[in-house]
N, C-alpha and C positions, 0 to 999 in steps of 0.2 A: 755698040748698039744702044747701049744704057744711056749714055753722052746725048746720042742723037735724037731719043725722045723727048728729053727734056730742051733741046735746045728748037724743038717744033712744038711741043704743045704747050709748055709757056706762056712763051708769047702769044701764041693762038688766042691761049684763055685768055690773056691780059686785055688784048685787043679788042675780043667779046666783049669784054664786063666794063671796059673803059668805053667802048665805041658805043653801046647800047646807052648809057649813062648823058654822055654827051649828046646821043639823040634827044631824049629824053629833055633834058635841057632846052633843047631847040624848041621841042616842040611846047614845052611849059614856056618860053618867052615867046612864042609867034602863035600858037595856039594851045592858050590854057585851057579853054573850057572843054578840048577834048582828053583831057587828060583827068583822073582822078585827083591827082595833088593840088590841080588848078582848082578845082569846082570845091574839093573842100576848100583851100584857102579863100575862095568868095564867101562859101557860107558861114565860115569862121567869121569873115568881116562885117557881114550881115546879122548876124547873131549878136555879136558884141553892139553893135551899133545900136539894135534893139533894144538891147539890155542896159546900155548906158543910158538911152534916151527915159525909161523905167527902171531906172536905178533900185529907189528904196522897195518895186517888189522886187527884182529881176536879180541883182546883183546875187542875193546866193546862190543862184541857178549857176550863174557865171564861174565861184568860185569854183562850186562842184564838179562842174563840163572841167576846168583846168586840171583838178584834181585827180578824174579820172584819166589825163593825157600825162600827170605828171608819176603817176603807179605804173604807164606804160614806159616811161622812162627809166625810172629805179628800176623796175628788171629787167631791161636791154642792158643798163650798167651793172647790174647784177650778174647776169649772165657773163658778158663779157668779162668782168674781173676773176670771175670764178673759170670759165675756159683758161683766161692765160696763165691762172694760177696752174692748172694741170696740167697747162702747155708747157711751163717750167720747170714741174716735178719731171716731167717725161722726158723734157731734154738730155735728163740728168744719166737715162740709163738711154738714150736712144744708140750710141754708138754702143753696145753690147750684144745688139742684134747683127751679130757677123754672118748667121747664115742666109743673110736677103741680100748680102752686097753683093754677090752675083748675077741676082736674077734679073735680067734684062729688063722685062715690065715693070719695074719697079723705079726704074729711070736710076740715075745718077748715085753711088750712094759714098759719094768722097765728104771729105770732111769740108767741104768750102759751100758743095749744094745741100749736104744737110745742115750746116748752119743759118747760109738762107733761106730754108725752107721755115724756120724754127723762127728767125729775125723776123720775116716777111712778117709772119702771121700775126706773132707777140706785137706787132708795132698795129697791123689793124685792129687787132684787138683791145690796146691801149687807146688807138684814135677813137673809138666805139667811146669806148667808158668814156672820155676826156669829153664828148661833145655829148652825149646822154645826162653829163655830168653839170656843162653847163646848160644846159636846156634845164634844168629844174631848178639853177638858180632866176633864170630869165622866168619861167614860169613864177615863180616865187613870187618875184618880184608881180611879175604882172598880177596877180591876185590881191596885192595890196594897191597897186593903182588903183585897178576896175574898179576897186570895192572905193577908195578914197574920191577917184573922180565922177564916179555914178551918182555924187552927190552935188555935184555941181554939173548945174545945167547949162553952163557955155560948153559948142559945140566946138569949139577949137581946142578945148581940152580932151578930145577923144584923141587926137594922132597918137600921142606917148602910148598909150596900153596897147594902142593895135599893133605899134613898131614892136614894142618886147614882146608880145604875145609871138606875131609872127617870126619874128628871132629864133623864139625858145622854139614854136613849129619847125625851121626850119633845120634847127639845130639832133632835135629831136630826130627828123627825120635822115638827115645824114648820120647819127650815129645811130639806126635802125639797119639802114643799107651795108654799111661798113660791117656792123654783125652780120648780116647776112653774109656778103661776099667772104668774110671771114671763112664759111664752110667748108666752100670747094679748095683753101688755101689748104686746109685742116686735113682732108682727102688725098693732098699733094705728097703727105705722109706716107702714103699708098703705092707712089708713084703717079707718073704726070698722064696716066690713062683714066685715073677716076676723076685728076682733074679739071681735064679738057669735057668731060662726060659729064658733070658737076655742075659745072661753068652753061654748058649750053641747057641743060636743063635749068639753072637756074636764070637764066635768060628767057628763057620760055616761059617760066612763071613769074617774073616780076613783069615782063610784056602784059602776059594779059590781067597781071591784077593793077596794072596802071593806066591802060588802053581800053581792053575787052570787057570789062564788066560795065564800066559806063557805055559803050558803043551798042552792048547787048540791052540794057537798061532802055534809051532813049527807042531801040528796035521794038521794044514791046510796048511801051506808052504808044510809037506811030501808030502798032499794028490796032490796040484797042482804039 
């Protein structure tokens, strides 16, 4: 019985949180501006472009907005180093919990699926830090352009800051999801009924905080 929950809610979850992701994707290349990721990275571009074309006032503004996206970064990588670190101490006594290998709801509790339960996660949660990781150098970097080409007023010098900006954005924002999805992996600890529960809840909330807040937004500017 133990065997066959995990071998249905799984993949279920995997399916959820891969399938929703890749929508998501669709809809950010065939319609960005309904989507929150889209409309900031316009305004991102629009902001910069501003700031570059008013350089010697604008630019520390610029550094600033980075600075504050790159604090959002150190603690998604913070976080994450710090989960997988406990994820490993825990490893270390998790086969001593003999009285749960019985219980059915608790799915599988052999030595091959509590390994990948423990692997699965430690590897998201290493992918988290690794791309939080680079995002703050791409940011880095980008705050020495801005600041360096905002003095020079050829317009052809804008592409380079807005590529690494958007980089380090976008990097940023993959190793933010990847913590996230991290959770319901964490839950799997549990067995594979918090996970499958986990997984649609948290589909539920990254739906509408990618979707529904701007769709609600633009609802209320029609209504006034």
């Amino acid at each position: 019985m133990a065997g066959y929950l995990d071998a249905i809610f799984v993949p279920l979850s995997l399916l959820l949180m891969v399938g929703y992701h890749v929508y998501l994707c669709y809809c950010l290349k065939k319609y960005p501006s309904n989507t929150i990721i889209g409309v900031n990275s316009y305004q991102r571009r629009v902001l910069l472009s501003d700031i570059m074309k008013d350089g010697e006032r604008k630019s520390m503004l610029a550094v600033q907005t980075i600075r504050n996206t790159q604090m959002a970064s150190i603690f998604n990588a913070s976080v994450a180093i710090l989960v997988n670190t406990a994820l490993a101490a825990l490893s270390n006594n998790s086969y001593k919990a003999s009285h749960l290998h019985n219980h059915a709801l608790l799915g599988s509790k052999s030595y091959e699926i509590v390994a990948i339960k423990y692997a699965s996660t430690s590897f998201i949660l290493l992918s988290s830090f690794f791309c939080s990781s680079s995002a703050l150098a791409l940011f880095m970097d980008a705050n020495y352009s801005i600041t360096a080409f905002s003095f020079d007023h050829d317009s052809t010098s804008f592409t380079f800051p807005k590529v690494i900006l958007e980089r380090g954005n976008l990097l940023a924002l993959i190793g933010n999801r990847l913590l996230w999805l991290s959770f319901p992996l964490l839950l799997w600890m549990l067995g594979p009924l918090p996970l499958i529960f986990s997984s649609a809840a948290m589909i539920w909330w990254l739906y509408d905080l990618d979707f529904l807040r701007y769709i609600n937004i633009v609802r209320k500017k029609c209504h006034k």
